[in-house]
C-alpha positions as CSV (number, residue, x, y, z in Angstrom):
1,X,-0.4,16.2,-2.0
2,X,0.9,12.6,-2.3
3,X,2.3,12.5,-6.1
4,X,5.1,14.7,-7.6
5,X,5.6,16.0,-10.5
6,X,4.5,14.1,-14.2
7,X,6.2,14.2,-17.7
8,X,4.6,15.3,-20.8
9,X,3.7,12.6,-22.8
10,X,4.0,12.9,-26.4
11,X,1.6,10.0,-28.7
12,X,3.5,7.5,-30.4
13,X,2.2,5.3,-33.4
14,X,1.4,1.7,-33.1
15,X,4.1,-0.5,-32.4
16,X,2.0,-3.9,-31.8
17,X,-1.3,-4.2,-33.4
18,X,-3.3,-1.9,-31.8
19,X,-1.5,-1.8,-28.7
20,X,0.4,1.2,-28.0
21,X,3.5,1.0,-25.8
22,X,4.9,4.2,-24.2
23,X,7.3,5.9,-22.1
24,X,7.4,9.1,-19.6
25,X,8.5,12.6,-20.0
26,X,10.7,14.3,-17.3
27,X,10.0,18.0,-17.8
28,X,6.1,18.6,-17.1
29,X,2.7,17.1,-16.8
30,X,1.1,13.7,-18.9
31,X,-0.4,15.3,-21.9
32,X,-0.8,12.4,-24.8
33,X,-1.3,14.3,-28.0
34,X,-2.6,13.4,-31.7
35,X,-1.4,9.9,-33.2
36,X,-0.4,11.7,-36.0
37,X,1.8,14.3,-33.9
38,X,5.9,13.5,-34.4
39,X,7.1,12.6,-30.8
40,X,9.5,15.4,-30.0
41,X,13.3,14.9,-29.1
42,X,13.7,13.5,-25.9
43,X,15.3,16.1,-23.2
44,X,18.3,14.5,-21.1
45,X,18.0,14.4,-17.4
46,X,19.4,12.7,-14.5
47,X,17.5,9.6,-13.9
48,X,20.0,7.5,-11.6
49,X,21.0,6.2,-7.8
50,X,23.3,9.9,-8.2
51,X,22.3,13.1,-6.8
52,X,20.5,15.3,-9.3
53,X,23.6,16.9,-11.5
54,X,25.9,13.7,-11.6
55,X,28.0,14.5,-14.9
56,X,28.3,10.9,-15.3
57,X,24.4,10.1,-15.9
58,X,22.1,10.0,-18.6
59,X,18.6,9.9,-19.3
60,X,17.1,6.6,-20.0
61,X,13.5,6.8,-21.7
62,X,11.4,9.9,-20.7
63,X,8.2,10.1,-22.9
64,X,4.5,8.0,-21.8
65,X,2.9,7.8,-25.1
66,X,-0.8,6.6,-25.6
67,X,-0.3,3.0,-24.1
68,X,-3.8,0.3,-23.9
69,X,-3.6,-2.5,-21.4
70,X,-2.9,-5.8,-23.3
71,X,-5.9,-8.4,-24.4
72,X,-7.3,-10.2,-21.2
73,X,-9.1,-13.4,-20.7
74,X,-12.7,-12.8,-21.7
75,X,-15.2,-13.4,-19.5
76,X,-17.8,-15.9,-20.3
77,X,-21.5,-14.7,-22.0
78,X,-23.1,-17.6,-20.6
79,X,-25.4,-18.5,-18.0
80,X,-24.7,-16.8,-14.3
81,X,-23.6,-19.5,-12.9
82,X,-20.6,-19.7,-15.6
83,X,-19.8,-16.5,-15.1
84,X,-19.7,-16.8,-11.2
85,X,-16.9,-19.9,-11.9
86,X,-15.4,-17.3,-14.5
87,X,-14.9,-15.2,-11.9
88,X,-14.0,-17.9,-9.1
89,X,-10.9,-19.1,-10.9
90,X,-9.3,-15.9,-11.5
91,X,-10.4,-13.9,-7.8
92,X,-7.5,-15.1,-5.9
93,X,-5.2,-14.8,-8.4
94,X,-5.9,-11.1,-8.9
95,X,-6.9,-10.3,-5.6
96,X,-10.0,-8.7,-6.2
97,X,-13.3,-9.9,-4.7
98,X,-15.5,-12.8,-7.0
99,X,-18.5,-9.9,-6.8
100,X,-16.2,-7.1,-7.8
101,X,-15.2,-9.7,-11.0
102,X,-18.7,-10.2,-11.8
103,X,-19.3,-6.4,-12.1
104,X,-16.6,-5.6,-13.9
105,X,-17.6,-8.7,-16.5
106,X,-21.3,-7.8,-16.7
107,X,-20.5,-4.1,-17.5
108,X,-18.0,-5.5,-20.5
109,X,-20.8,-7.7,-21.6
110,X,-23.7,-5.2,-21.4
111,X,-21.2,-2.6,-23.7
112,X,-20.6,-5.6,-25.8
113,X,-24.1,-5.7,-26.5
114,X,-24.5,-1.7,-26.7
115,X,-21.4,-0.5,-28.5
116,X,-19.4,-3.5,-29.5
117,X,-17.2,-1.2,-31.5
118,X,-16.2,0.4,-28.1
119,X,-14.2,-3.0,-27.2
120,X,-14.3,-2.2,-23.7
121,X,-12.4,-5.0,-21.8
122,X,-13.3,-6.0,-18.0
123,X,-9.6,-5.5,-17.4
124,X,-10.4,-1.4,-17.6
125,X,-13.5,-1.5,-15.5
126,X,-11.1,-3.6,-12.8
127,X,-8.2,-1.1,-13.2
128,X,-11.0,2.3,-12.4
129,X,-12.2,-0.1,-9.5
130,X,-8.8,-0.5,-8.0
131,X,-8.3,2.9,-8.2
132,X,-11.1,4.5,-7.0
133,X,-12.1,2.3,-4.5
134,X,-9.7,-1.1,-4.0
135,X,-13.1,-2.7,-5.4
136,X,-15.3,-1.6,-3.2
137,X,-12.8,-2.2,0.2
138,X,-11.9,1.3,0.4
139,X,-12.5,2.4,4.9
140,X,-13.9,-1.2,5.8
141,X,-15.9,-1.9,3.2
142,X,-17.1,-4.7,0.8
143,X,-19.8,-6.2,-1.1
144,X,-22.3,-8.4,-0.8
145,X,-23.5,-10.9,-2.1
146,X,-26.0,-8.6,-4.2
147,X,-22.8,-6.7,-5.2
148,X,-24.0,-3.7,-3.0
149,X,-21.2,-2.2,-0.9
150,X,-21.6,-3.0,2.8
151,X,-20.1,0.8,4.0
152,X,-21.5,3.6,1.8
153,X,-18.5,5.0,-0.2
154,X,-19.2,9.0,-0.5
155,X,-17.0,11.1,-1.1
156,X,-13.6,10.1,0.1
157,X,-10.0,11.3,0.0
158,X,-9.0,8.3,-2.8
159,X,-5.6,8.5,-4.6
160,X,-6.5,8.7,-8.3
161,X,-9.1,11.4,-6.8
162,X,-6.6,13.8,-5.5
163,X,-6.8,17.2,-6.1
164,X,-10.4,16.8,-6.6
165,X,-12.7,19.5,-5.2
166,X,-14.8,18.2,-2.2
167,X,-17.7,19.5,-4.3
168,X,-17.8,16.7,-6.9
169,X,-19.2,14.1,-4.2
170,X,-18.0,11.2,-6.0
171,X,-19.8,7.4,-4.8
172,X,-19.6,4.5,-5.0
173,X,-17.0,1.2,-5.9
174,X,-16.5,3.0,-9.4
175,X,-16.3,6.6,-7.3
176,X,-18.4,8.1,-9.9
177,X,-20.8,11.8,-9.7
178,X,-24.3,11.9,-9.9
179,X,-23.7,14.3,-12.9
180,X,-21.7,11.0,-14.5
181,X,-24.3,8.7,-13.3
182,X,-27.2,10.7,-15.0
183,X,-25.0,11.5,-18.2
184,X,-24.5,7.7,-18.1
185,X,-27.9,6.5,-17.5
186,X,-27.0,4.8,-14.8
187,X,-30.1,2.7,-13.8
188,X,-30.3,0.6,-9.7
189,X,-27.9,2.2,-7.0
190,X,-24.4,4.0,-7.7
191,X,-23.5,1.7,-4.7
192,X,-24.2,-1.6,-6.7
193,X,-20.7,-2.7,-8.6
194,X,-23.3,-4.3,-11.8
195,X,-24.6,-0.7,-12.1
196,X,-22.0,1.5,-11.4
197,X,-19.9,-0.6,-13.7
198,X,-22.2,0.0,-16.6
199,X,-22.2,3.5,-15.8
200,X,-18.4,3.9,-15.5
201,X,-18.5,1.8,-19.0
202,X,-20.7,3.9,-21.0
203,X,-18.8,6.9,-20.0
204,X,-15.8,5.6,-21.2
205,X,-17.5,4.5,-24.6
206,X,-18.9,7.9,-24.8
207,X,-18.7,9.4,-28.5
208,X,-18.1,5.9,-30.2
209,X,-14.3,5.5,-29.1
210,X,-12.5,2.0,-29.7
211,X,-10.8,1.6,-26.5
212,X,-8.4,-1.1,-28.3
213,X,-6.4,2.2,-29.6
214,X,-4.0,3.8,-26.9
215,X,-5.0,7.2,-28.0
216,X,-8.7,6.8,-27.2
217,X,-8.1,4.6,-24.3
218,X,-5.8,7.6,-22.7
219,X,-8.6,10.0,-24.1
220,X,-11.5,7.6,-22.1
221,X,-9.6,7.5,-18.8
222,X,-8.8,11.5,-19.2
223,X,-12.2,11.9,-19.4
224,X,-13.3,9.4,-16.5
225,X,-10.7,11.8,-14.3
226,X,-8.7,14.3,-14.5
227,X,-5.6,12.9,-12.7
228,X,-2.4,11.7,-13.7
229,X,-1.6,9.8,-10.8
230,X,-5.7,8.0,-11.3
231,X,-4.3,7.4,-14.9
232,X,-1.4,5.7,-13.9
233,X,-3.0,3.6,-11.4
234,X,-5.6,2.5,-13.8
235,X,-3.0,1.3,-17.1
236,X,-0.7,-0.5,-14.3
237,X,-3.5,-2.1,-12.6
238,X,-5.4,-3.2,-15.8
239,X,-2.3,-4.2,-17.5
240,X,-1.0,-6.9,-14.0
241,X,-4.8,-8.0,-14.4
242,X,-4.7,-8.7,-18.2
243,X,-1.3,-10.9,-17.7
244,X,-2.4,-12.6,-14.8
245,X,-5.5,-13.7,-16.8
246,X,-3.9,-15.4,-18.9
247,X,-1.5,-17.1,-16.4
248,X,-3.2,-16.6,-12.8
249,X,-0.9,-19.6,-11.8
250,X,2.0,-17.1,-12.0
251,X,0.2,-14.6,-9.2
252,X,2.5,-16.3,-6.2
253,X,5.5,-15.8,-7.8
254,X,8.1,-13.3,-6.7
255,X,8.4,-11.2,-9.8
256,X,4.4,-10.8,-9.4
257,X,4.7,-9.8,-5.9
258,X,7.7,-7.3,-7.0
259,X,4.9,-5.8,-9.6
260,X,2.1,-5.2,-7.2
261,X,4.2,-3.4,-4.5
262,X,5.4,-1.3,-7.1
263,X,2.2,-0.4,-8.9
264,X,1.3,0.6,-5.0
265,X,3.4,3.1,-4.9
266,X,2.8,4.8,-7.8
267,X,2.7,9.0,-7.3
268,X,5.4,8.5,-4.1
269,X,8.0,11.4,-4.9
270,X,11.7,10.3,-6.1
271,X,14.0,10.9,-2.9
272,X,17.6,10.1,-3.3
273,X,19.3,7.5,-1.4
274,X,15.3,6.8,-0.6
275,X,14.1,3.2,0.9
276,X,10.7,4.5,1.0
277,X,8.3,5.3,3.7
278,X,8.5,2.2,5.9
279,X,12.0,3.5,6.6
280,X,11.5,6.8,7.6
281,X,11.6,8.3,3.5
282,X,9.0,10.0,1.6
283,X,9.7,7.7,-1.4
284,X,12.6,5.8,-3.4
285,X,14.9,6.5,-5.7
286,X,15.6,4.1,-8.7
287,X,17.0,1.1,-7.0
288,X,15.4,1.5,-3.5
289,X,12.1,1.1,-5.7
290,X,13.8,-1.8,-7.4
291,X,15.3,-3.5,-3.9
292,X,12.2,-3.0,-1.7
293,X,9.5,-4.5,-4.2
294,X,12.0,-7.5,-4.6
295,X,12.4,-7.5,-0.6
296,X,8.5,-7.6,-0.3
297,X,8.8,-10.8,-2.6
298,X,11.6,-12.2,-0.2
299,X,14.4,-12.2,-2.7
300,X,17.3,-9.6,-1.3
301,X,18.6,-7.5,-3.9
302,X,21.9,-5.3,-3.9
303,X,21.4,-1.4,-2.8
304,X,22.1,0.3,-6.2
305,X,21.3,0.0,-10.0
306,X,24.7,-1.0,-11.2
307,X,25.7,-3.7,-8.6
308,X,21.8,-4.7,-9.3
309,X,23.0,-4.8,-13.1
310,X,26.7,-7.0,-12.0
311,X,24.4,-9.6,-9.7
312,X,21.4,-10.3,-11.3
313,X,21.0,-13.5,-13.9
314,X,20.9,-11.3,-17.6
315,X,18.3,-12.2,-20.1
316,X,19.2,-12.7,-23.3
317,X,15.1,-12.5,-24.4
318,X,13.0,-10.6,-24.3
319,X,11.9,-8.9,-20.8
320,X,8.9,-10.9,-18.7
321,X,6.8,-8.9,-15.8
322,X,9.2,-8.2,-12.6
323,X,12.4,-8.4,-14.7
324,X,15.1,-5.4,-13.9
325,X,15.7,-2.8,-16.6
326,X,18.9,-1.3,-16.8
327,X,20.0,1.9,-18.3
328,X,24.1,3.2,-18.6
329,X,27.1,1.5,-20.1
330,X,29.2,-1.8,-19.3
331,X,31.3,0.5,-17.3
332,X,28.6,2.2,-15.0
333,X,24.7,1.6,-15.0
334,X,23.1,4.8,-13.7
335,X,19.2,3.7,-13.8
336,X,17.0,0.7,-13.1
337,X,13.0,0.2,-13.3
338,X,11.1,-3.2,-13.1
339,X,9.4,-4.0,-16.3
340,X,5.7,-4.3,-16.1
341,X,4.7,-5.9,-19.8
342,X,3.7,-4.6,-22.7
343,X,6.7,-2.2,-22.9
344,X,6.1,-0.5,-20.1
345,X,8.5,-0.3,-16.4
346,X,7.5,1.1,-13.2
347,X,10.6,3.6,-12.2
348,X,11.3,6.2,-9.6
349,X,12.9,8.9,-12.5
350,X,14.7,11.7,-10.9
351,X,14.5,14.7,-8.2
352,X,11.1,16.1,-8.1
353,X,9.4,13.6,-10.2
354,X,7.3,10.5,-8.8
355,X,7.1,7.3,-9.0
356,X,5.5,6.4,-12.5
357,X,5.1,4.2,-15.5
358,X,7.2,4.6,-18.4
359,X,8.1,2.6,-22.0
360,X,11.3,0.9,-21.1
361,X,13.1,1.1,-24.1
362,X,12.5,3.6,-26.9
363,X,15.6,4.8,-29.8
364,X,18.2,6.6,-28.9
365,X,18.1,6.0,-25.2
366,X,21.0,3.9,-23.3
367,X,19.3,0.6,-22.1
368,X,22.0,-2.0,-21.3
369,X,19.8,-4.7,-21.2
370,X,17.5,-6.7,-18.6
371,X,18.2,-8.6,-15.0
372,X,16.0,-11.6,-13.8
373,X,16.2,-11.9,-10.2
374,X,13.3,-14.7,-9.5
C-alpha cells in the first residue's frame, strides 16, 4: 500500500463564507464529523526535520476539518463553440486536456440545470478526473475528439482507488461502477467524459447536498470513494484548479510548479532525513518535501526547516500558493509545509504518517510565520 497512516479530522465551523478551511489530525484516520460537533483538543506530536521523540519539538496544526475548494472561474452557458474557447484558454494553464475541460463544464452546467441548489462547480468534477484517471491519460490513454477515451479504462490499480476490491470494476475517465452509473442514470458510454461527468455529478448531488458547505462537500467525495488518500487528491487538485482559474497566467511560475509536485505526492509515507523516491527514499520528511518541490521549480532551497525559515524572504501578508510555512520559535523552527490556498499546506507530518493536506494555522498551535522563496 502506497499511503501511510491519516489523522482524524474533526469539523470546524465556517471561517470564510461558506468556505471551510481545515487542518490534519496525527493520531488516526480522516473522519470529518457534524458542523455542530466542538473540535477536540489537539494532541502534541513530533512534526519536524528531528527523529520521532526530539524533546525539543512541538506539534504544529494536526486536525483536517471539512474544507470546500475555493470559487473557480465559471464556465460559459453559451453556445459550443464558447465553451470550446472557455476551455482553450485555461487547458494549458491547468494541464488538463480542452475535451477533459469541456466535460467537466457540461456536467456543472447540466447539474446547474437539474439541482442548482447542489452548486456543483467544474473544479470538483476536474479534481475526481485527476484522481481517478489523470483525465482520461491514465496507461496511454486520451480522448478524442468525441470526448471518448482512446484506451478503455477498466478496472485499474489508480491511487485514490487503493484498497479497493478488484470486484468493484470501476471504468472509465471518472473511474466510476456500473452500480454508480445505473444509480446515476448515467445515459451514452461510461467511457465518454460528457456522460461519465454527469454521472459522477449527480452522485455527488445525491440527497439535495450544497456542495458550497465543507461538510457536504467532504460527505459528497466520501461517498464518491471511500479513500482518504482519493479525498486528498481531489480537495488539492480542485483547489490548484480553482486558483489557477482565476490567474492561469500564474501556472509557469515557480511557486505553482512547487504546488503541483507536492500535490503528486500526496499518500508518500514521512521518512526522516527523506529526499523522496528519486533518491533512493520511500518519501520525505518535512523539509525534503519542501526542498524537492522547490528543486523541481529550479529555485535551490536549504536542507532543513529552520535554515529554510533563516534564508527565505519573510512575508509580512498574508500567505499566497507555494509560500513556506513555518512552525517553532525564533530560536529553532522544527516544521515546514508549503501553503496551498485557502488555509490549507501540503506537509510531510511525522513518523508513520503521509504525506497530506492540512490547515496551516489554527489557535494554539506555534506557527512562526511564512517564507517566500519565488
Amino acid at each position: 500500500m502506497r499511503f501511510r497512516k491519516w489523522g482524524r479530522a474533526a469539523a470546524g465551523r465556517a471561517l470564510i463564507a461558506l468556505i471551510l478551511v481545515g487542518a490534519l489530525a496525527t493520531t488516526a484516520w480522516l473522519l470529518v464529523r457534524s458542523p455542530q460537533q466542538q473540535a477536540p483538543t489537539v494532541a502534541v506530536v513530533p512534526a519536524n526535520d528531528q527523529p520521532a521523540g526530539n524533546a525539543a519539538t512541538a506539534a504544529g496544526p494536526s486536525v483536517l476539518e471539512a474544507s470546500a475548494p475555493v470559487e473557480a472561474q465559471a464556465p460559459q452557458e453559451q453556445a459550443p463553440s464558447e465553451l470550446d474557447k472557455w476551455a482553450a484558454g485555461l487547458s494549458g494553464a491547468l494541464d488538463i486536456p480542452e475535451r477533459a475541460l469541456v466535460g467537466y463544464a457540461n456536467g456543472e452546467l447540466t447539474l446547474r440545470k437539474e439541482q442548482p441548489n447542489c452548486n456543483l462547480s467544474w473544479v470538483t468534477l476536474a479534481g475526481i478526473g485527476k484522481a481517478s484517471s489523470d483525465h482520461g491519460r491514465y496507461g496511454g490513454g486520451s480522448l478524442n475528439a468525441d470526448g471518448v477515451t482512446t484506451k478503455t479504462l477498466g478496472a485499474v490499480p489508480l491511487q485514490g482507488a487503493a484498497g479497493e476490491a478488484a470486484s468493484e470494476q470501476r471504468s472509465g475517465p471518472m473511474q466510476l461502477t456500473q452500480q454508480e452509473w445505473k444509480k446515476a442514470k448515467g445515459t451514452g458510454s461510461i467511457q465518454d467524459i460528457d456522460d461519465a461527468s454527469v454521472a459522477a455529478g449527480r452522485a455527488l448531488c445525491a440527497s439535495g447536498v450544497n456542495l458550497q458547505s465543507g461538510q457536504s462537500w467532504w460527505n459528497a467525495i466520501d461517498g464518491y470513494r471511500d479513500s482518504d488518500l482519493f479525498r486528498q487528491q481531489v480537495l488539492g487538485n480542485a483547489q490548484l484548479y480553482a486558483a489557477l482559474s482565476l490567474a492561469p497566467q500564474t501556472a509557469s511560475a515557480p511557486a505553482t510548479r512547487a504546488v503541483r509536485f507536492a500535490l503528486d505526492q500526496l499518500g508518500l509515507p514521512y521518512v526522516w532525513g527523506g529526499n523522496g523516491p528519486d533518491t533512493g527514499a520511500a518519501g520525505f520528511d518535512c523539509s525534503g518535501l519542501t526542498k524537492a518541490a522547490y528543486d523541481s521549480a529550479g529555485v535551490s532551497l536549504p536542507r532543513t526547516a529552520d535554515s529554510q525559515y533563516r534564508t527565505e524572504p519573510r512575508v509580512t501578508d498574508a500567505p499566497k500558493m507555494g509560500d513556506l510555512v513555518f512552525y517553532g520559535s525564533q530560536a529553532f523552527i522544527h516544521h515546514v509545509g508549503l501553503y496551498l490556498g485557502n488555509g490549507l499546506m501540503i506537509n510531510a507530518p511525522t513518523t508513520g504518517m503521509a504525506v497530506q493536506i492540512a490547515t496551516y494555522h489554527i489557535a494554539g498551535d506555534d506557527f512562526a510565520g511564512a517564507g517566500r522563496p519565488a
